[in-house]
N, C-alpha and C positions, 0 to 999 in steps of 0.2 A: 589873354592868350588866344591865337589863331591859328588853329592848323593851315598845314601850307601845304603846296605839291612839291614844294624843293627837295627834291630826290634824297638828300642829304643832312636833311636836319627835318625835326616832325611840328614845330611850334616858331611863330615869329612872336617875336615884343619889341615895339617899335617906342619908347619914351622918346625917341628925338624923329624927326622926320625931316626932309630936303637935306640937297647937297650940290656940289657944284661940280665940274670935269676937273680932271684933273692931267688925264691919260688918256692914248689911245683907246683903254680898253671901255671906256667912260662915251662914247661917242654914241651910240647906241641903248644906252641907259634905260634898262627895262623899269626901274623905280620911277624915273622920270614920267614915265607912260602911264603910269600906273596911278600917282600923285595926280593927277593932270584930270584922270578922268575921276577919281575919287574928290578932287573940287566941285566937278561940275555934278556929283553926286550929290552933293550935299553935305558931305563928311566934314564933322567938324575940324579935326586934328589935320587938314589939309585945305583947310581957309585961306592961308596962303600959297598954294599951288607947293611948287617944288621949293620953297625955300627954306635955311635952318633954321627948324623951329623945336624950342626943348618943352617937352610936356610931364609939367612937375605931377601930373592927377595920376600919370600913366606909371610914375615909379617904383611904387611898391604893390602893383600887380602880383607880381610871381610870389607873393607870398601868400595870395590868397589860392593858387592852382596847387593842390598838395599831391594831384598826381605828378609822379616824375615825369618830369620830359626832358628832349635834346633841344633846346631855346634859340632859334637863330638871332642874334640882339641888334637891332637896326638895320634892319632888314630894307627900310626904306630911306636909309640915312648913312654915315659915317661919324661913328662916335670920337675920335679923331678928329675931325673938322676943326679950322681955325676959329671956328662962331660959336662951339661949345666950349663954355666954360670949363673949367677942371673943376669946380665944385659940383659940378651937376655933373660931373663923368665921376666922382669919388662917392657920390650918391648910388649911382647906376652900379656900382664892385661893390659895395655895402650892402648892397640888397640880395647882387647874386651872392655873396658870401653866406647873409640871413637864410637865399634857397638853397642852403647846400644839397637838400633830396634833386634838385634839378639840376642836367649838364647845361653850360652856357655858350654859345661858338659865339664868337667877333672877328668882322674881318673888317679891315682896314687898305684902303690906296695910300694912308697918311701916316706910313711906316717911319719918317723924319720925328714926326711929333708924339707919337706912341714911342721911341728910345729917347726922349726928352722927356718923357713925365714918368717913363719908367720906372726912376727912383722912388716917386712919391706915391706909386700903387701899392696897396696891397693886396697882390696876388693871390685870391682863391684857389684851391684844388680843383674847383668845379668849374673853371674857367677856360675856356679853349681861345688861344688867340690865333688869328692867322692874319696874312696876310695876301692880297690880291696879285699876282703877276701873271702879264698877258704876252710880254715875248723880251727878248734879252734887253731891249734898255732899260728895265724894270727892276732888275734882279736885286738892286742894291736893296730891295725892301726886304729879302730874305736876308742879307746878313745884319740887318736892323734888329727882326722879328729874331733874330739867332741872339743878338745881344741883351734881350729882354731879361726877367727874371718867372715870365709866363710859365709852366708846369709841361702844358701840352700845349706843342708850336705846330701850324700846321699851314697846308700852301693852297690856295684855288688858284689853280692855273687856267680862269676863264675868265672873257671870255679867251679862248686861247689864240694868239695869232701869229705865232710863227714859232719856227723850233727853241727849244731851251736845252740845250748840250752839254752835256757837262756839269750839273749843277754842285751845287756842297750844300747837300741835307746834312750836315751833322746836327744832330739836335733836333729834326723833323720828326714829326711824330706821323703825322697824317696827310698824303696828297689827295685834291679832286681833282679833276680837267675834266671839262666838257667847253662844246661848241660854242660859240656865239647863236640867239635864235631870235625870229620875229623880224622886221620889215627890216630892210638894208641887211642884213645879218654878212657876215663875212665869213669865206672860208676857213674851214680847221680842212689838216690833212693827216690822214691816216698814219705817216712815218713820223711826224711830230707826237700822238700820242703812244705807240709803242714805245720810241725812243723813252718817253719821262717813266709808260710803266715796267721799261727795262732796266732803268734807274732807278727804281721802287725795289727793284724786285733783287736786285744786286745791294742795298740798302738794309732791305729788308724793313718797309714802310709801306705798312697799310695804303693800296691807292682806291680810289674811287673815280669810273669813270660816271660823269652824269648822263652827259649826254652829246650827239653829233651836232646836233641843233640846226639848223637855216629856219626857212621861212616856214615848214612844218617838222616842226620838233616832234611831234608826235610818231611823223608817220618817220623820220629817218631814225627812232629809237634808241636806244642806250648799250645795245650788242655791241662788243668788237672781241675781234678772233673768239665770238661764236657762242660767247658767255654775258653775263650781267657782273660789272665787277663793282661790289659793293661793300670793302672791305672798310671797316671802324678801328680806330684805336682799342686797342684788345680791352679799354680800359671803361669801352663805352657801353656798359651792362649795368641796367638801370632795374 
């Protein structure tokens, strides 16, 4: 387990690491950056710089951290990916099932192949799935993530890059949106996220704003209209 700063989750477990683009939202890839210098670290589990690699040693981890946590699960990868296996993804649900004291979030760009294997899961109560969309040509991954059999569905709309109008959260449980941040970073715009937490709010779905993000996340902060919006699934009480 490794605590994180990700605004919205308290713990990463990374069993698989590297990935490949896929999307827009992909082009900037803070994992990638991350993997890259953790090679030149020394770090074993990234030997191979950014590529997919499954780490059988790292599996049954979370069984040994008996304090609860909210688990962000491949944090440096996509469990999803073409290159992982389904027996090593039926591993990774067997285990978070074993952590039932621990919540688990997954989010995925590879919403095609999460409603393919959907049958053959079995869905945990402790499992949070989401899915990744960054601006309307993406959206088809929410009605993917809607046809699931997942408990709690939920949406990171980052990094965010252009409006999303209109959406059909039936069945959402939980939104984030924040910026894009760090070197090249692209603009978010202030009517893009009121509009989604106006949709939240007509909804009636917990949102979470992370953050503005550019080139200093820090100093452009997590405020809009004046507050810190850090709303959880009412269900996230550990």
């Amino acid at each position: 387990m490794k605590k994180t700063k990700i605004e919205w989750t308290e713990s990463t477990w990374n069993p698989i690491t590297g990935c490949t683009k896929i999307s827009p939202g992909c082009q900037n890839c803070y994992a990638e950056r991350m993997a890259i210098r953790l090679k030149a670290m020394g770090v074993a589990n990234y030997k191979n710089g950014f590529q997919v690699c499954c780490h059988e040693h790292e599996i049954i981890k979370p069984l040994s951290w008996k304090t609860p946590q909210i688990i962000f699960v491949n944090s440096m990868s996509d469990i999803f990916h073409k290159n992982v296996p389904f027996d090593f993804i039926q591993k990774i649900f067997e285990v978070m099932k074993q952590a039932n004291w621990h919540i688990f979030q997954i989010l995925t760009k590879r919403s095609d192949r999460l409603l393919q294997l959907d049958h053959k899961i079995n869905w945990p109560s402790n499992v949070w799935m989401g899915v990744s969309v960054e601006n309307q040509g993406w959206i088809k991954r929410i009605e993917h993530l809607q046809k699931t059999q997942a408990e709690i569905k939920f949406l990171s709309l980052e990094p965010l890059l252009g409006p999303l109008p209109d959406l059909n959260l039936h069945g959402i449980d939980w939104i984030i949106v924040g910026g894009e941040s760090g070197p090249k970073s692209r603009p978010i715009k202030k009517e893009w996220v009121l509009d989604i937490m106006s949709q939240c709010q007509t909804a009636n779905i917990p949102f979470f704003f992370k953050q503005w993000g550019g080139t200093n996340k820090k100093k452009a902060g997590r405020v809009l209209e004046g507050k810190i919006w850090d709303q959880l699934p009412r269900i996230a009480i550990l």
